[in-house]
C-alpha positions in Angstrom: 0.0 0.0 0.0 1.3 3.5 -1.1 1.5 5.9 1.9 0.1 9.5 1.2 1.9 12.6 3.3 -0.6 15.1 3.7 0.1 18.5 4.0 -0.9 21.7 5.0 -0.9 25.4 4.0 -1.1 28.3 6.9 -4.0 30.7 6.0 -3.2 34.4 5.7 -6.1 36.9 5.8 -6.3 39.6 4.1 -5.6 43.2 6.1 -9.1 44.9 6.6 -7.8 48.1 4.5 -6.6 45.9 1.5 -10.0 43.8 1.5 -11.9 46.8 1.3 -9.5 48.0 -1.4 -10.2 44.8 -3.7 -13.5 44.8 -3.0 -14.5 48.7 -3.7 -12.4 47.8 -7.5 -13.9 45.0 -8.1 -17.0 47.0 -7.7 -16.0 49.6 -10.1 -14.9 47.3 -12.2 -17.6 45.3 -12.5 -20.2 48.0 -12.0 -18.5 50.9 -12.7 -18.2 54.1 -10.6 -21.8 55.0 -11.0 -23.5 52.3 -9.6 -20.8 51.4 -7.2 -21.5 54.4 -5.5 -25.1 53.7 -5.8 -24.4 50.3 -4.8 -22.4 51.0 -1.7 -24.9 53.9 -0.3 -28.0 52.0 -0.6 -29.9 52.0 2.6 -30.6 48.3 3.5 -32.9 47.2 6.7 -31.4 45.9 9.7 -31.9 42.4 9.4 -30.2 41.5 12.6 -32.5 40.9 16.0 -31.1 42.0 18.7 -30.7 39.0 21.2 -32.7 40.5 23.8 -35.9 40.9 21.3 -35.1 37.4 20.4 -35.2 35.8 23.7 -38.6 37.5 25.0 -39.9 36.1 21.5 -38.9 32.4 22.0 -40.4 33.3 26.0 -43.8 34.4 24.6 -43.7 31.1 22.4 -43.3 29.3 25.4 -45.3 26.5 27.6 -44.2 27.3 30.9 -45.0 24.4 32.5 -44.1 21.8 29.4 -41.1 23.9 29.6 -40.5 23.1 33.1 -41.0 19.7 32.9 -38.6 19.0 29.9 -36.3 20.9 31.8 -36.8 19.0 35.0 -36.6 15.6 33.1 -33.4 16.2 31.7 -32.1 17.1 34.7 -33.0 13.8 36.2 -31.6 12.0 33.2 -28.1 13.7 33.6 -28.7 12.9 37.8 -28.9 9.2 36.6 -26.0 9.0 34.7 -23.6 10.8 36.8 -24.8 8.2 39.7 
C-alpha cells in the first residue's frame, strides 16, 4: 500500500484596509463608478435581532410548564448518569 503525506498550508487573511480596497475595485470594475456608488450607499434594513428581542420572542412562544417539565426531566436524566 502507497503511503500518502498530507500537508498543509497556513492561512493568511487579508488586512481589513486591503479587502476593502479589492473589494471597492472590483466593484468599479464590474459595476462601474456609477452604480458602485449607488451600490455602496444603498440603505438596507437591519436584518439583525437584537438577542434580547429574540429571547422574550422564544419566551412568549413558550409552555411554561411543558417547559418546566422538559427541563426538570433532563435534569433527572443527567442525575442518573452521573450516579
Amino acid at each position: 500500500m502507497q503511503e500518502r503525506k498530507i500537508t498543509m498550508k497556513a492561512i493568511k487573511y487579508l488586512e481589513e484596509d486591503e479587502i476593502v480596497r479589492r473589494g471597492v475595485s472590483a466593484l468599479y470594475k464590474e459595476l462601474g463608478p456609477m452604480e458602485a456608488r449607488r451600490f455602496l450607499t444603498i440603505q438596507r434594513p437591519l436584518q439583525r435581532e437584537d438577542s434580547v428581542q429574540r429571547h422574550r420572542k422564544w419566551q412568549a412562544s413558550l409552555n411554561k410548564d411543558e417547559f418546566f417539565k422538559q427541563v426538570m426531566k433532563a435534569h433527572k436524566e443527567q442525575s442518573v448518569k452521573k450516579t
